[in-house]
N, C-alpha and C positions, 0 to 999 in steps of 0.2 A: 504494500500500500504506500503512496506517495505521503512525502511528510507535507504539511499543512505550512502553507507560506506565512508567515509572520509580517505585519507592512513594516513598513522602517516608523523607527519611531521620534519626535523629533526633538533635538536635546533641548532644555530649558537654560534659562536663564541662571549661571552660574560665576560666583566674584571669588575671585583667587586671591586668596588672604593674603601670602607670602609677597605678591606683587605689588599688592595695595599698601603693605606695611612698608615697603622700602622706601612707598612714596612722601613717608612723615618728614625726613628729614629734610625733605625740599619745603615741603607745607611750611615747617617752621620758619626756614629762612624767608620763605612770600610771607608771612603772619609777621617776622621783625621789620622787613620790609615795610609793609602794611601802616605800621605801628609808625614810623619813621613818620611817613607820608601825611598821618592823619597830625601828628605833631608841627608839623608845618616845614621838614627837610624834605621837599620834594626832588632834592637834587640826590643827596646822599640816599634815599629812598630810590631812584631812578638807577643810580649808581650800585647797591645792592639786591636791586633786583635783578640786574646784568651781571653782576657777577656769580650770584646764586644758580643761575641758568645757562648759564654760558661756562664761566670760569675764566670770563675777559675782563682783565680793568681796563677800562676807559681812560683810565687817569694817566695810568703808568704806561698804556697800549701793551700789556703784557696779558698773557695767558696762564693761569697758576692752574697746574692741574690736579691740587690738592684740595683747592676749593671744589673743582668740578668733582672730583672724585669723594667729596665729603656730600654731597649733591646726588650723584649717582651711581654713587658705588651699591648702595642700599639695595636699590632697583634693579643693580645688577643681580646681587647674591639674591634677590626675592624671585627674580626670573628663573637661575638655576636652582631654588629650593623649588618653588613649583614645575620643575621639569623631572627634576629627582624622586619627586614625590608622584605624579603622572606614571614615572618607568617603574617605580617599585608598587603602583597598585593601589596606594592612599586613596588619591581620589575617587578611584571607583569602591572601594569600599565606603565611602563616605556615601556614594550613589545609590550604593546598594540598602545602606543603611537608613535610607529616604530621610537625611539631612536637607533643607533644602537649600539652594542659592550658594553653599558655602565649600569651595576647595581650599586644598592648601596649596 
């Protein structure tokens, strides 16, 4: 007897924890940022928001890539913690355990 076709079924809506958390360390620097701005240094505000995202001073025309990598380094290691966790099987145990919305 022919087995019974299954339709495909279509994935939902799923937030990768490890990728979202790398992204704090940038939040914070836009939130001092932020803080500058509403204080009334719009320059020095303008100027650490480029640096936070870039890893360019304007000032000096230099590139520190200790800034950026304080910036995105997070993002990085959240990317291969959720790649690691994808090939070892987490996520879909988490799938199977009808978690909803949440991988790592």
């Amino acid at each position: 007897m022919a087995k019974k076709k299954r339709g495909s079924r279509r994935r939902g809506f799923t937030v990768p924890v490890a990728v979202l958390a790398g992204f704090a360390p940038l939040g914070f620097g836009l939130v001092s940022a932020t803080k500058r701005a509403l204080a009334g240094d719009t320059a020095g505000a303008s100027q650490e928001l480029v640096i936070r995202t870039t890893g360019y001073n304007t000032d000096t025309k230099r590139w520190h890539s200790d800034v950026f990598m304080q910036s995105y380094g997070p993002v990085l290691a959240g990317l291969v913690v959720h790649k690691l966790a994808s090939r070892l099987g987490v996520n879909r145990l988490l799938g199977q355990a009808k978690i909803p919305f949440l991988r790592i």
